[in-house]
C-alpha beads as a LAMMPS data file, in Angstrom:
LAMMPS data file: protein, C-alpha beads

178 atoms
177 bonds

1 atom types
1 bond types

-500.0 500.0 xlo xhi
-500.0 500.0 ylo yhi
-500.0 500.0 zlo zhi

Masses

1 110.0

Atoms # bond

1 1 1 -473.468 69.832 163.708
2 1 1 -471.528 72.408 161.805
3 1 1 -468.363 71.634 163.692
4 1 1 -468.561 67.908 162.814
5 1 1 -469.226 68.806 158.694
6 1 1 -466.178 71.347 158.553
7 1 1 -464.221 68.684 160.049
8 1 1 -464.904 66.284 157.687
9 1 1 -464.377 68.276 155.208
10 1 1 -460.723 69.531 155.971
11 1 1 -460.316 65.490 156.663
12 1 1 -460.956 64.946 152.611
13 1 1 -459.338 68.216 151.902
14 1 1 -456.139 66.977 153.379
15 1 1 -456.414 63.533 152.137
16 1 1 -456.661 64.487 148.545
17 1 1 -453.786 66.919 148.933
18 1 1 -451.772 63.788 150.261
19 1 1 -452.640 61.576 147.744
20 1 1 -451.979 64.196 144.544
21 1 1 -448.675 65.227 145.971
22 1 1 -447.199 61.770 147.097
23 1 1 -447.677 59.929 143.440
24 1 1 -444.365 60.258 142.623
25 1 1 -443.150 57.764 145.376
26 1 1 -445.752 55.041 143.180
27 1 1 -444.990 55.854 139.595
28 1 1 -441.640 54.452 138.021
29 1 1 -439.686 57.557 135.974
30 1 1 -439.106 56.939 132.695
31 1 1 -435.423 57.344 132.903
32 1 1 -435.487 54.251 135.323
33 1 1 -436.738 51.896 132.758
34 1 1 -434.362 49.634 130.968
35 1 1 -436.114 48.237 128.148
36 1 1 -435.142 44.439 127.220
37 1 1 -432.899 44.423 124.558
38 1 1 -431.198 41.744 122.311
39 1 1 -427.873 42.005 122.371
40 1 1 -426.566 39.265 120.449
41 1 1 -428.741 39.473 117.449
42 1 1 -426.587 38.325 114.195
43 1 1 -429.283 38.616 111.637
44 1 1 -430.030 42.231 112.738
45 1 1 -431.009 43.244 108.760
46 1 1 -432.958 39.640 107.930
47 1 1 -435.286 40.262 111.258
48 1 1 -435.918 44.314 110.393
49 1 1 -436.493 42.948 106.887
50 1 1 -439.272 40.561 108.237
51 1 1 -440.706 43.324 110.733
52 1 1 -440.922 45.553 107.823
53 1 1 -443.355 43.100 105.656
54 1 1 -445.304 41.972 108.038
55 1 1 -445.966 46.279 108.881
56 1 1 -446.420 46.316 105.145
57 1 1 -449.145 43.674 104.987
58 1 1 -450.694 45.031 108.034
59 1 1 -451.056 48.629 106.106
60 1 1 -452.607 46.290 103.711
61 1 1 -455.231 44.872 105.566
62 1 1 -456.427 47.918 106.885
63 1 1 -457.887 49.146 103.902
64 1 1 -459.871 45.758 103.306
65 1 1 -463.533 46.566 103.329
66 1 1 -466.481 43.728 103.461
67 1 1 -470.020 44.943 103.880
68 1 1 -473.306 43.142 103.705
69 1 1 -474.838 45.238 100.968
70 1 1 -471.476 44.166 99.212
71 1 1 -472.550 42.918 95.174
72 1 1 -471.176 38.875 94.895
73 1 1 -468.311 40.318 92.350
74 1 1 -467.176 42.441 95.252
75 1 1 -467.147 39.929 97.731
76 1 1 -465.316 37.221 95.617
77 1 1 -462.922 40.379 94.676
78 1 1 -462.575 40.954 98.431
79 1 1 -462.111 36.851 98.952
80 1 1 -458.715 36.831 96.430
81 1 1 -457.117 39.965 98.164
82 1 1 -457.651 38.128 101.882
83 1 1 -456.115 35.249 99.860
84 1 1 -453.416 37.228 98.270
85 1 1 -452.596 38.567 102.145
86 1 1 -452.520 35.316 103.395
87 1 1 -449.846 34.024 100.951
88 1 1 -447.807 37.038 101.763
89 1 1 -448.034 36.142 105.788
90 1 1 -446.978 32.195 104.568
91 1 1 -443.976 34.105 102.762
92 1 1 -442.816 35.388 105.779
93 1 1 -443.562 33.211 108.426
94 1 1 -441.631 30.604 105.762
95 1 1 -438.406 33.068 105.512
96 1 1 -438.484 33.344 109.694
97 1 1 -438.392 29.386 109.553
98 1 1 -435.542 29.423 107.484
99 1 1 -433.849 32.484 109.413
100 1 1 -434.369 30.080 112.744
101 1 1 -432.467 27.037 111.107
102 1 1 -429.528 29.325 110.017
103 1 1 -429.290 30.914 113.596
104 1 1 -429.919 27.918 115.806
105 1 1 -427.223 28.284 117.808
106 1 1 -428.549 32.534 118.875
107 1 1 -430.999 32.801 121.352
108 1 1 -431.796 36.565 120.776
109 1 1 -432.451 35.408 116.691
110 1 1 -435.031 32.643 118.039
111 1 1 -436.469 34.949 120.180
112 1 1 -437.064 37.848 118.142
113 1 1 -437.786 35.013 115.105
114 1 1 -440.647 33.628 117.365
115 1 1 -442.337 37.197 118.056
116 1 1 -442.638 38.101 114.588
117 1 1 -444.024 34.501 114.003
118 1 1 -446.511 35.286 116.346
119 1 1 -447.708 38.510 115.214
120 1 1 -448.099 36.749 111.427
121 1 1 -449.887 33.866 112.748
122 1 1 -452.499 36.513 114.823
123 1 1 -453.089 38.739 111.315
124 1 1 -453.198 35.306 109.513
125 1 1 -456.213 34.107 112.189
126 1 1 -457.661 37.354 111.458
127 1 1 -457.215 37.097 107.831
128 1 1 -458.832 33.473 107.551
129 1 1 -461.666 34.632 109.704
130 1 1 -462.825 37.299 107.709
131 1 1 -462.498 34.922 104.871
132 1 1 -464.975 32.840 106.624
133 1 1 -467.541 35.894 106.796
134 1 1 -466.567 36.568 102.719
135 1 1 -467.748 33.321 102.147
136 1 1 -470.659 33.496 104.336
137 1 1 -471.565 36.277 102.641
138 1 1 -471.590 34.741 99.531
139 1 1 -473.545 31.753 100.480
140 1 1 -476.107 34.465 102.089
141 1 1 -476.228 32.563 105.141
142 1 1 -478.363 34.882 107.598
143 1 1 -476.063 35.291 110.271
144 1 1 -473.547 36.746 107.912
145 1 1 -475.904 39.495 107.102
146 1 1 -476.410 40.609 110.580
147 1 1 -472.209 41.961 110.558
148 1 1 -472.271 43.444 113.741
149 1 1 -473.471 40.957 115.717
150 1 1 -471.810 38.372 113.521
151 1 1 -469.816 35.524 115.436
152 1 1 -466.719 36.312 112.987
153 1 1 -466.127 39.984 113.887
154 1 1 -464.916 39.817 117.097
155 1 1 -462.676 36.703 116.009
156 1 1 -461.649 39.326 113.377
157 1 1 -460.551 41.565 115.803
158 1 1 -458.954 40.183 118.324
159 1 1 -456.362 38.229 116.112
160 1 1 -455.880 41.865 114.352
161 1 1 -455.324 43.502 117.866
162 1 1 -453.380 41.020 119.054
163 1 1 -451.213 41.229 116.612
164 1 1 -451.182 44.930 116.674
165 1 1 -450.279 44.771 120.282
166 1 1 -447.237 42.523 119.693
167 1 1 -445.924 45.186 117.047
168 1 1 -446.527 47.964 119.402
169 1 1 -444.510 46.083 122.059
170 1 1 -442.056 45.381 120.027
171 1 1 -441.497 49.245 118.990
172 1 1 -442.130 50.689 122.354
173 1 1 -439.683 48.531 124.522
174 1 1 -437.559 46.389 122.391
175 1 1 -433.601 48.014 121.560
176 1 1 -432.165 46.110 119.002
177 1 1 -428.196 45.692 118.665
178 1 1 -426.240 44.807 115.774

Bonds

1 1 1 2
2 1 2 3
3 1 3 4
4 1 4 5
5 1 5 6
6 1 6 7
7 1 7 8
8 1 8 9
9 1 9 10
10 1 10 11
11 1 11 12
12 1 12 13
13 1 13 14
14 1 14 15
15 1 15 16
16 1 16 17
17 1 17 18
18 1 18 19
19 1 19 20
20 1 20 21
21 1 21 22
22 1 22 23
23 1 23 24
24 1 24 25
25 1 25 26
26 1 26 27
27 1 27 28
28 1 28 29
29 1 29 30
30 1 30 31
31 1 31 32
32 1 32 33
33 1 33 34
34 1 34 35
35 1 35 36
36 1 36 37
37 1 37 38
38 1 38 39
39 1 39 40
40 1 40 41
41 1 41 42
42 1 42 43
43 1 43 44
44 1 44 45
45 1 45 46
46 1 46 47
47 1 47 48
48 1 48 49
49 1 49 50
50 1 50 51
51 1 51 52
52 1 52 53
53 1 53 54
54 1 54 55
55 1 55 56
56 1 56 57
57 1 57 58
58 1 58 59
59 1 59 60
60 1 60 61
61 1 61 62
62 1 62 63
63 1 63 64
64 1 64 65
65 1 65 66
66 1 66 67
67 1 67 68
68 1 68 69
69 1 69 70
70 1 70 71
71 1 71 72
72 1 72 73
73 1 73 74
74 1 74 75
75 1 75 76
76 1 76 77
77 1 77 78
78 1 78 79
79 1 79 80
80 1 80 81
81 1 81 82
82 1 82 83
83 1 83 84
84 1 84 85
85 1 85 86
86 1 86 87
87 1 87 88
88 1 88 89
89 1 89 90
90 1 90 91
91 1 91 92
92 1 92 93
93 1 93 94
94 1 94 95
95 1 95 96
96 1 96 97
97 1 97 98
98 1 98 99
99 1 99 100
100 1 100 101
101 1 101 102
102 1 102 103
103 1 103 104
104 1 104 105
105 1 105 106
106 1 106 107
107 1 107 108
108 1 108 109
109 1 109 110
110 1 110 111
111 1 111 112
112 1 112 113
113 1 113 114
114 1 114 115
115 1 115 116
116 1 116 117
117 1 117 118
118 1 118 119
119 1 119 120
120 1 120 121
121 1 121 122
122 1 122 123
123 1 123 124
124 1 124 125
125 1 125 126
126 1 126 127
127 1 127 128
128 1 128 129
129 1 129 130
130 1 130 131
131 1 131 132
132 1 132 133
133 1 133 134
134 1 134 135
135 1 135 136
136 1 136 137
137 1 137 138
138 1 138 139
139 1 139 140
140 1 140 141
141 1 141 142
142 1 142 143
143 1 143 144
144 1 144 145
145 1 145 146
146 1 146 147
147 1 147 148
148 1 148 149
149 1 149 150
150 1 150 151
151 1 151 152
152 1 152 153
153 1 153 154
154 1 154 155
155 1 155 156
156 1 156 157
157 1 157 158
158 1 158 159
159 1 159 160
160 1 160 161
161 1 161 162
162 1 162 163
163 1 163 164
164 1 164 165
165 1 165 166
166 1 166 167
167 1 167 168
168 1 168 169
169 1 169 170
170 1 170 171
171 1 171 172
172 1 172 173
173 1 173 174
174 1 174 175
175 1 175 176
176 1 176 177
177 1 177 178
């Protein structure tokens, strides 16, 4: 009986010393990696002009705070900043419209155009659904009150996140080349 539990136990001592030692062979180095890059990219300052905003607004719409116990002053105070955001996203996602008509003819513009289209359209979903739980609010329809169990937060963040995602993607992996 004794013979049997030692030898099951050397079995999962050697197993786990095989495993720990042999991840190398399963892990990619980081030196490996090529990250995509856009080669070709013509309106290099136009695009890092955009990317810059939008990192701006986002800044911005971190420090928006709506509670429940929130006075009706507050809220409609809260409602013209989410507003105010939401113009600045239509500003930008207007100026990457025009930036894809001047640079039809460059994939790597469209491309990069199209990503930072995206992430403005996911903080603008976030944007309009927490203007949906302002106005809730303000109407004092019950299901507003209850905020953390409200249908609108997790709308709320999963446009933000998404968006936040796209941004971190973009300045993890993405070279871009003059």
């Amino acid at each position: 009986m004794r013979k049997s539990f030692w030898s099951k136990i050397i079995i999962c001592t050697v197993l786990i010393c095989c495993v720990a030692t042999c991840t190398n062979s399963y892990t990619q180095s980081k030196q490996d990696y090529i990250s995509p890059s856009l080669k070709n990219v013509k309106g290099y300052n136009e695009l890092k002009k955009n990317l810059d905003e939008i990192k701006r607004i986002r800044k911005n719409i971190y420090t928006i705070d709506i509670n429940t116990t929130d006075t009706e002053p507050k809220l409609k105070s809260t409602k013209e900043r989410l507003n105010y955001h939401l113009l600045e996203l239509k500003a930008v996602k207007n100026n990457l419209t025009k930036f894809k008509g001047v640079y039809s003819n460059s994939k790597d513009d469209i491309l990069f155009a199209e990503q930072l289209s995206f992430i403005a359209c996911s903080y603008e979903l976030s944007l309009n659904q927490q203007l949906n739980l302002v106005e809730d609010l303000i109407s004092e329809k019950t299901e507003a009150n209850k905020l953390f169990f409200s249908d609108n937060i997790a709308h709320i963040y999963y446009y933000i996140t998404l968006g936040d995602q796209m941004i971190s993607y973009i300045d993890s992996y993405y070279v871009l080349r003059k």
